[in-house]
N, C-alpha and C positions, 0 to 999 in steps of 0.2 A: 862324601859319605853321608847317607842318612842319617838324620840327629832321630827319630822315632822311629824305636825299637820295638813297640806295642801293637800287635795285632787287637784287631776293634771291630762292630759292626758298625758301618757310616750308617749307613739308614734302613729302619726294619720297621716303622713305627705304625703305620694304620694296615699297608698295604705287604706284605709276605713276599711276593711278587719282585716285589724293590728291594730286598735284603740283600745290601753286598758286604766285605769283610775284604779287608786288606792289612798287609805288613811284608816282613821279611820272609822268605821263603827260601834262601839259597845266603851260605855266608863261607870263608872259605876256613872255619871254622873246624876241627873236629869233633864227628858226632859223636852219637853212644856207639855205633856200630863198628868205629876207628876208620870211618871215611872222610875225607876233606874234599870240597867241590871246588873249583877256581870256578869264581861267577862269572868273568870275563869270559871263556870258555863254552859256556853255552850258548846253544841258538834258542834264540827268542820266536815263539808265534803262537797267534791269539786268532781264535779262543782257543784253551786246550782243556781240558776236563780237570776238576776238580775233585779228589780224591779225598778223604777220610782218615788220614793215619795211615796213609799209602793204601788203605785197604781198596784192594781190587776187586774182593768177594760180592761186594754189594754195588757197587757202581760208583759211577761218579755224581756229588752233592749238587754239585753246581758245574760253573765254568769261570775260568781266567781269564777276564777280557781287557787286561793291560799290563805290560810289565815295563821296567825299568832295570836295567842293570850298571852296574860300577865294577871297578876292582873290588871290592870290597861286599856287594849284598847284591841282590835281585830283589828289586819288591814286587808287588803285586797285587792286583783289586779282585775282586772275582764276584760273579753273582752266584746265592743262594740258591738251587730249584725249589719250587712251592712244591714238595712232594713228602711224604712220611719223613727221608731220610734228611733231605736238607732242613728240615724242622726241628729235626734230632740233633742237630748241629749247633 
């Protein structure tokens, strides 16, 4: 199991470009919505688009270009896009 719970940005600092953010994204957890995901359960593949609060209106922020999964979580690294919306972010 992951001992780091904390979503972060690793590194954002001169160049925008480089801006990635990683944490937990999958736990087998009940949400708000009263859905539970078994993280074993899913198929993993990189890259996949990086969404916003699931919001599909605007696009994808970045992209996912690593995961890791357990019984217990999926983590996951992703980079930023240098664009209006990944800055928004």
């Amino acid at each position: 199991m992951f001992t780091d719970k904390t979503r972060r940005i690793v590194r954002c600092d001169y160049d925008k470009r480089l801006c990635t953010i990683e944490g937990i994204a999958i736990t087998p957890r009940i949400t708000s919505n009263k859905q539970s995901f078994n993280p074993l359960g899913c198929e993993l593949s990189v890259p996949t688009p990086l969404l916003f609060d699931h919001n599909q209106e605007i696009g994808a922020i970045g992209e996912v270009v690593y995961m890791r999964k357990s019984e217990f979580e999926v983590f996951i690294r992703a980079t930023i896009f240098p664009d209006e919306f990944g800055y928004s972010v």
